[in-house]
C-alpha positions as CSV (number, residue, x, y, z in Angstrom):
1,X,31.9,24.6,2.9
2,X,28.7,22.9,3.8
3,X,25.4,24.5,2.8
4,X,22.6,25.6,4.7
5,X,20.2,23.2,3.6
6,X,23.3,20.5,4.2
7,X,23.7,21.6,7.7
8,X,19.7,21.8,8.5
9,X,19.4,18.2,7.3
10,X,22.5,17.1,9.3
11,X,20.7,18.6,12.4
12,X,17.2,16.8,12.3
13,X,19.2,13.7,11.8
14,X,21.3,13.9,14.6
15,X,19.1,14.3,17.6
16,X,19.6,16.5,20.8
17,X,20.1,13.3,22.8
18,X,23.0,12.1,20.3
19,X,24.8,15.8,20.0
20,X,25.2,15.6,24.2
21,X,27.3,12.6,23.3
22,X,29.7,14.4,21.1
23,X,29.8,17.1,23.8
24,X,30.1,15.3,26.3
25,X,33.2,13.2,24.5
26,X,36.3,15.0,26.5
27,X,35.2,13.0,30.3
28,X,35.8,9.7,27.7
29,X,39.4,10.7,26.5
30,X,41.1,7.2,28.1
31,X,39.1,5.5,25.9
32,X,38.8,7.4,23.0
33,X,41.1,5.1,20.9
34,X,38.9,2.3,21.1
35,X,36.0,1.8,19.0
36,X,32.0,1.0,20.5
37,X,31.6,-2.5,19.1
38,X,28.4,-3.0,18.0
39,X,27.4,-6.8,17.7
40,X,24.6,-8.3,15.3
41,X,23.7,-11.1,12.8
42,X,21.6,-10.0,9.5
43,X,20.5,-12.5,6.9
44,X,22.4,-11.4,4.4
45,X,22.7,-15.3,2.6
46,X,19.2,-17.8,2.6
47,X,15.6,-17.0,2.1
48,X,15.3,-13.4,3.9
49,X,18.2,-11.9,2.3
50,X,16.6,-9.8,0.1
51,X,15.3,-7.8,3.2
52,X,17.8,-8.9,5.2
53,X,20.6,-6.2,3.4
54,X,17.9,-3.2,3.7
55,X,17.9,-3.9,7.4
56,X,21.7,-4.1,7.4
57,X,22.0,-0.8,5.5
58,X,20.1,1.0,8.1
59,X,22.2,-0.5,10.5
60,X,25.2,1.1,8.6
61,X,24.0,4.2,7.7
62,X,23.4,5.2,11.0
63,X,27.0,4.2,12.0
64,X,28.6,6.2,9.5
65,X,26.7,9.0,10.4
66,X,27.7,9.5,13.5
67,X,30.9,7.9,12.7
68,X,31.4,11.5,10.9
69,X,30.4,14.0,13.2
70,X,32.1,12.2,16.3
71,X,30.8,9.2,17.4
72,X,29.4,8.4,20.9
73,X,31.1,9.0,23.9
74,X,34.4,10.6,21.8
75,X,34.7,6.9,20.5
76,X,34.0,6.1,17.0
77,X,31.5,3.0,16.3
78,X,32.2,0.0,14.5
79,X,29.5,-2.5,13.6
80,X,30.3,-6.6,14.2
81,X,28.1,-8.5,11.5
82,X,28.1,-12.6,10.8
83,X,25.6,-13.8,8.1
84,X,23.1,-15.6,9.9
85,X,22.2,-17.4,6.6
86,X,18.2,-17.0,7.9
87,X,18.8,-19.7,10.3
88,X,17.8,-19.0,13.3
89,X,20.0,-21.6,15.1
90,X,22.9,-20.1,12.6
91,X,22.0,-16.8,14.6
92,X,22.3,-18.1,18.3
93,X,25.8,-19.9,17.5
94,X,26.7,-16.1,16.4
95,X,25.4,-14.0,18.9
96,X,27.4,-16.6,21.4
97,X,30.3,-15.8,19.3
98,X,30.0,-12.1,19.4
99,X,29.8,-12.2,23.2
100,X,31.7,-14.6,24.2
101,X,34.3,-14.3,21.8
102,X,34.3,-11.1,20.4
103,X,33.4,-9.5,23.5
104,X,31.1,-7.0,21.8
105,X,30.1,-3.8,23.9
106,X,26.4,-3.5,22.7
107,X,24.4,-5.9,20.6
108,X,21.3,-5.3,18.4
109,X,18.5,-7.2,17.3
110,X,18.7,-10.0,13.6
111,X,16.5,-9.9,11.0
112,X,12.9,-11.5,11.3
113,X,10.7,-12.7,14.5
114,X,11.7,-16.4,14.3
115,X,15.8,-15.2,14.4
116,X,15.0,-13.1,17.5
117,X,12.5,-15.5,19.5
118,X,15.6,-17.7,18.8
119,X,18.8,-15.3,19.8
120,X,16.2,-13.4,23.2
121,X,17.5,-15.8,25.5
122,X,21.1,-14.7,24.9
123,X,20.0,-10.9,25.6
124,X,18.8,-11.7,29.0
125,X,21.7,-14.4,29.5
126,X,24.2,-11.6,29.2
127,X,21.8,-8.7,30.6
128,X,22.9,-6.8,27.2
129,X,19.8,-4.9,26.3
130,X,18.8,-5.4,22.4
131,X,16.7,-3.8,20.4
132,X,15.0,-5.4,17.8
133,X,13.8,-3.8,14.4
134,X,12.7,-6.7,12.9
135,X,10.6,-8.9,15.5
136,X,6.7,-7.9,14.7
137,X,5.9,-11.8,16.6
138,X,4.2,-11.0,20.2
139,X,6.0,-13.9,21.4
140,X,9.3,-13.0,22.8
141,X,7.7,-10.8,25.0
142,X,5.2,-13.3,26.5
143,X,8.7,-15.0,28.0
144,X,9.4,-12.5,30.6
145,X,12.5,-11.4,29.3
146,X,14.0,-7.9,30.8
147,X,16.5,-7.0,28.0
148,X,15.1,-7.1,24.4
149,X,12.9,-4.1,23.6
150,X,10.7,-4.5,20.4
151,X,11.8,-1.5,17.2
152,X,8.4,-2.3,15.4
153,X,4.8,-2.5,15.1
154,X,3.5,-5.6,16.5
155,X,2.1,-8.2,14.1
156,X,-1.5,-7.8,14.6
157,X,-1.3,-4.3,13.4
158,X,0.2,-5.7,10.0
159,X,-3.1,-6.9,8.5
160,X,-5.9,-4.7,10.5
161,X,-5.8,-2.3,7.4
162,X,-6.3,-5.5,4.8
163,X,-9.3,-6.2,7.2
164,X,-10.8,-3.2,7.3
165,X,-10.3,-2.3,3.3
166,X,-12.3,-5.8,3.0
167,X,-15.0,-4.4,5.3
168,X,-15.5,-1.3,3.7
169,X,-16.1,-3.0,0.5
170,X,-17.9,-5.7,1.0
171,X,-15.5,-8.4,0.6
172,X,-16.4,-11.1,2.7
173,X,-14.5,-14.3,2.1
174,X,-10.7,-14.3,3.3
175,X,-8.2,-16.9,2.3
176,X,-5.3,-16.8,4.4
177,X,-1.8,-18.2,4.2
178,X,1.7,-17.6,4.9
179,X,5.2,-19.5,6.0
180,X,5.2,-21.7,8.7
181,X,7.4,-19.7,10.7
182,X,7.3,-16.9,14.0
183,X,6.0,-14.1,12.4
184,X,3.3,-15.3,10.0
185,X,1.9,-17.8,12.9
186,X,1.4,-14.6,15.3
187,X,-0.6,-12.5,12.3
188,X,-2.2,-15.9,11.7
189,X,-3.5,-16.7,15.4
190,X,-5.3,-12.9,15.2
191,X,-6.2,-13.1,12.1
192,X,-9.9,-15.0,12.8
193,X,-11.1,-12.7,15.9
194,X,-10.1,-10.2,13.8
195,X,-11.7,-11.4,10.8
196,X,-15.0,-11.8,12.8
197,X,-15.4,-8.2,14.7
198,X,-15.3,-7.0,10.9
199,X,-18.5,-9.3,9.8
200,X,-15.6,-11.3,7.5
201,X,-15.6,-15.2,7.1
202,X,-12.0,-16.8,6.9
203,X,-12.8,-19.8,4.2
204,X,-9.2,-21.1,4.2
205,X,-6.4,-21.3,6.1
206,X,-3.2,-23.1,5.9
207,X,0.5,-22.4,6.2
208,X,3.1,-23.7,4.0
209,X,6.8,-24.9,5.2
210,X,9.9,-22.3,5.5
211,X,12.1,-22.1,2.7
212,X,9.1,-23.6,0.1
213,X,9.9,-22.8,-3.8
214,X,6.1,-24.5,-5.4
215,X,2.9,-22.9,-3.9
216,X,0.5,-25.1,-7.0
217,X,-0.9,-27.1,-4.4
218,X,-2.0,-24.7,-2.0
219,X,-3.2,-22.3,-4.4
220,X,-5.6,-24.8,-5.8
221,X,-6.9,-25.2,-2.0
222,X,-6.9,-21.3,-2.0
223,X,-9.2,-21.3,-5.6
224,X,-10.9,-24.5,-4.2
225,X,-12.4,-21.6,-1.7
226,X,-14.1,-19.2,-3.5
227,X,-12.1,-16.3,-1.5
228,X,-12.7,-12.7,-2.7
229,X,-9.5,-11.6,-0.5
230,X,-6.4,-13.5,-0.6
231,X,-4.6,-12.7,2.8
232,X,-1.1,-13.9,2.5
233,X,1.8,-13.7,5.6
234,X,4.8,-13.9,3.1
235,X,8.1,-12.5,2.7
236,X,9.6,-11.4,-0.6
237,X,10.6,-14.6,-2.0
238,X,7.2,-16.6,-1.1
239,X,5.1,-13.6,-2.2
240,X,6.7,-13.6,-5.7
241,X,5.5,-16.8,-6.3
242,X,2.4,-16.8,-4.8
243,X,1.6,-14.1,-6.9
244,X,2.5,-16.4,-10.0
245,X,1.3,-19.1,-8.9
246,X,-2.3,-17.4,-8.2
247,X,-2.1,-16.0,-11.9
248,X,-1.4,-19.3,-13.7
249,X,-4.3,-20.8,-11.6
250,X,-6.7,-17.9,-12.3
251,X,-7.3,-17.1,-8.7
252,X,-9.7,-14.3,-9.2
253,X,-9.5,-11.9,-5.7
254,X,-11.0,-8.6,-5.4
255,X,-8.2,-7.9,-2.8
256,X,-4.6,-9.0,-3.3
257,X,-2.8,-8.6,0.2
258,X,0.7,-9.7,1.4
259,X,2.7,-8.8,4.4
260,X,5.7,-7.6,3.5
261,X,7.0,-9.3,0.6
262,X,5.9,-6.0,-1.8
263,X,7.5,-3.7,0.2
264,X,10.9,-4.3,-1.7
265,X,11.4,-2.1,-4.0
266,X,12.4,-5.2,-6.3
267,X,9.3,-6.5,-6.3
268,X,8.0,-4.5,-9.3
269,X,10.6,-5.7,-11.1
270,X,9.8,-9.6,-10.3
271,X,6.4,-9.9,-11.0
272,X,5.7,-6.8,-13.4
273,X,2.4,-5.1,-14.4
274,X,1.3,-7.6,-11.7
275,X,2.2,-5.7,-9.1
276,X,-0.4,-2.7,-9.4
277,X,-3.3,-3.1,-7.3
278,X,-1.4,-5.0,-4.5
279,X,-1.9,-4.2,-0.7
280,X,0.9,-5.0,1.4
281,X,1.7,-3.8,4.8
282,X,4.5,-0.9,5.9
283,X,5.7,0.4,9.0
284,X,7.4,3.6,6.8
285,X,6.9,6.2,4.7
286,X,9.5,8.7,2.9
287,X,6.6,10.5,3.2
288,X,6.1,10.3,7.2
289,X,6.5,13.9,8.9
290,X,8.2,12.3,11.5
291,X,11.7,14.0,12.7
292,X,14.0,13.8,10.4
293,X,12.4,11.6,7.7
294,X,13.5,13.4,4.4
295,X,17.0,13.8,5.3
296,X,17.0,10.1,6.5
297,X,15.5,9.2,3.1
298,X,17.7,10.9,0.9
299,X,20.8,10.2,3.0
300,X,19.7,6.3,2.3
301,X,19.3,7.1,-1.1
302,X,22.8,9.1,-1.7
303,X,24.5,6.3,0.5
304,X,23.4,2.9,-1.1
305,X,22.2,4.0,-4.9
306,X,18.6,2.9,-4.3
307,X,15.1,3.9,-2.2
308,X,14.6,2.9,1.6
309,X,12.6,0.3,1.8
310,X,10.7,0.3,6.5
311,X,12.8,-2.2,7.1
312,X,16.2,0.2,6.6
313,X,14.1,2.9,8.6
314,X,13.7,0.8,12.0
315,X,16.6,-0.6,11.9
316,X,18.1,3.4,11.8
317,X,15.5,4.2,14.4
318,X,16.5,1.5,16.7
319,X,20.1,2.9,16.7
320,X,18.5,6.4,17.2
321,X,17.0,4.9,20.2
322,X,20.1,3.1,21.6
323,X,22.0,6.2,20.9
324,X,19.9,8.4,22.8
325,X,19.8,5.7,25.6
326,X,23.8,6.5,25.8
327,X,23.9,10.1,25.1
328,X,21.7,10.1,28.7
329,X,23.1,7.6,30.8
330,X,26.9,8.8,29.2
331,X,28.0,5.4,29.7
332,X,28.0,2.0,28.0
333,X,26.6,0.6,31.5
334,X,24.2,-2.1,30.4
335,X,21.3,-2.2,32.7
336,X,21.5,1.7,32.7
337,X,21.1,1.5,29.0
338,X,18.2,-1.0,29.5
339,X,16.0,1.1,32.0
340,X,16.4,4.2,29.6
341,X,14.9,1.8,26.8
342,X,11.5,0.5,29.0
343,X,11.1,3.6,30.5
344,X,11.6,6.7,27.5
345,X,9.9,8.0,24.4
346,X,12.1,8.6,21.6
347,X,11.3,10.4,18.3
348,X,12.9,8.5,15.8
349,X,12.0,8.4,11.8
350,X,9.6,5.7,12.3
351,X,7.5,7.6,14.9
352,X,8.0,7.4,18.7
353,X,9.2,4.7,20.3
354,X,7.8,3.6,23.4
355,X,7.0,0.3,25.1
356,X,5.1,-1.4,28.0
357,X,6.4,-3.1,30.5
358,X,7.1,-6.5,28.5
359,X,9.1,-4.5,26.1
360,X,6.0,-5.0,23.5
361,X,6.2,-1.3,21.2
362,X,3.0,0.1,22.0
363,X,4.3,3.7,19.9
364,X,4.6,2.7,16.1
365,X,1.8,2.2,13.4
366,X,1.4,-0.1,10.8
367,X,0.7,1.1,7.7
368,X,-1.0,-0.2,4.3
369,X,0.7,0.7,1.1
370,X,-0.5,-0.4,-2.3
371,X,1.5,-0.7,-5.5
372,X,0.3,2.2,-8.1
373,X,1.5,3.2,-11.1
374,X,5.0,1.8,-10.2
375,X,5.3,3.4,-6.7
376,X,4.5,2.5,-3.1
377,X,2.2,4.4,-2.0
378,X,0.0,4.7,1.4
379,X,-3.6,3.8,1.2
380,X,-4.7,3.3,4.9
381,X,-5.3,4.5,7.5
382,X,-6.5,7.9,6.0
383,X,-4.1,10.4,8.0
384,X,-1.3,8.6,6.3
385,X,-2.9,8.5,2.9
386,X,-1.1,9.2,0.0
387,X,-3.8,8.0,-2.7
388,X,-6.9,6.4,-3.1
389,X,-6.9,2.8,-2.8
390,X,-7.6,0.6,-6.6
391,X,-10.0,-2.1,-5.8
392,X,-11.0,-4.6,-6.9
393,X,-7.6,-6.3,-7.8
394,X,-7.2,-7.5,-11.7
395,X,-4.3,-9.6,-13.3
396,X,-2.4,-7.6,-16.4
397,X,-2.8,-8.5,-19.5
């Protein structure tokens, strides 16, 4: 017999919108036997794998979820996932597959901006709306493509925090870097304007190639100029060794910021005591009173053994929002699906989604976490804030 707390949490996670589709499930019985196929590619092998499985386990969690109190439409869902390998033309050879072949009802969005910009296309080929958790990159949306809907902050908002913690204290010099690739060349590209409204300088900046393993030579650029913030665009494996790479150098910076790299719980465990005092940029909270949010976190937790990391919360909010796109158009109809999705809010655990007319998400905020005392823990903005922000930066001993 379930408890009451049980059955509370069970009810903020499953929204009103996705209950109408359990109700709802007797009009569906001549299909009942067959199972929703969702489609998608993850990088679950190559450089972004280490995020790439938190975004999968949102994926999955979700599924399973509602797998257990029904499913959608009295049809239980089943999720249809090829390892992209973090190659975006890997991906596009998949997503072909998946509709072509596999003849997939639904599809949703791949891990990381330069994976989407790369599988968009195939969205509006097909007219299959997708959702995508993990494409920050303006880009995509610029094409004027009808079905892909952004699940995430845009890029810009990544590093306005960073700026503004730089402003505040009077750093003024900012070195910036990052991989060559989607996402860090949109933060990059708004990085100086930005930059320059806040009275800041950008000394340095230079990008480094996908899939790079020795970052010596452009740290010694980055000591070369003077910076007192080091801005870098990185993911988790690039961020780990700037970070060592910047120590064995003695890179001095009063402010130590990455993207999104430090937002894996793993990171700690990579680079050490070096890891308190870092900035890094979040798009979730455990501790966001947004609907739903604690079960959600300890559901993740119960389910896969270890902490959510934003990634695994938008990709669960972007079936949140697909699921309550179905639950009101009580049918798998795919351009019905895809007005719901550029027309509707939807509170989800990451906040409310809600885009413009490109499909840009114009409802969720960036957030900037810091690494203290072995936790993740919001700094900025201040409605958000969990602690006081530790500046300057300084290297363990």
């Amino acid at each position: 017999m379930k408890s009451a707390s049980a059955s509370k949490g069970i009810a903020f996670l499953l929204s009103a919108a996705i209950l109408a589709c359990f109700i709802g499930a007797s009009s569906h019985k001549a299909s009942a036997a067959d199972p929703i196929v969702i489609g998608t590619t993850v990088s679950e092998t190559g450089s972004y794998a280490e995020v790439g499985k938190y975004a999968l386990q949102g994926y999955q969690l979700y599924v399973n979820q509602i797998n257990a109190h029904g499913g959608w439409l009295g049809r239980q869902l089943q999720l249809k996932v090829y390892d992209d390998a973090s190659d975006p033309a890997t991906s596009v050879t998949e997503y072909q597959k998946l509709v072509q072949q596999d003849h997939v009802n639904l599809i949703v969005g791949p891990y990381s901006s330069a994976i989407t910009a790369a599988v968009a296309n195939i969205a509006d080929q097909y007219k299959m709306p997708m959702i995508s958790p993990e494409v920050a990159s303006v880009g995509p949306f610029k094409r004027n493509l009808k079905y892909i809907f952004q699940g995430t902050a845009t890029s810009d908002r990544y590093v306005y925090g960073a700026i503004q913690i730089a402003k505040q204290y009077g750093y003024k010099r900012i070195a910036l870097t990052g991989e060559d690739t989607a996402f860090p060349k949109s933060i990059a590209s708004a990085v100086p304007d930005m930059a320059k409204a806040a009275g800041l300088d950008v000394v340095f900046s230079e990008l480094y190639p996908h899939n790079a393993s020795d970052y010596t030579a452009i740290v010694q650029k980055i000591k070369q100029s003077n910076p007192d913030v080091v801005l870098a665009i990185s993911y988790f494996p690039d961020s780990v060794g700037i970070i060592r790479a910047l120590k064995q150098a003695n890179v001095t910076p009063k402010e130590l910021f990455f993207t999104i790299g430090p937002a894996e719980p793993n990171f700690a465990k990579e680079v050490g005591a070096d890891a308190q005092g870092v900035l890094f940029a979040s798009n979730w909270s455990s501790e966001l009173k947004t609907k739903g949010n604690a079960e959600f976190a300890k559901a993740f937790k119960a389910a896969f053994g270890v902490d959510a990391d934003y990634h695994s919360a938008q990709n669960y909010a972007a079936m949140q929002v697909l699921g309550a796109a179905i639950a009101s158009v009580k049918s798998l109809d795919n351009d019905k699906i895809r007005d719901y999705m550029a027309t509707h809010e939807v509170d989800t655990v990451c906040g409310t989604y809600h885009v413009d007319s490109t499909g840009m998400q114009t409802g969720y905020d960036s957030l900037t976490d810091q690494w203290q005392g072995g936790k993740q823990l919001v700094v900025y903005p201040s409605k958000w804030a969990q602690a006081k922000l530790i500046t300057p930066y300084a290297w363990a001993k």
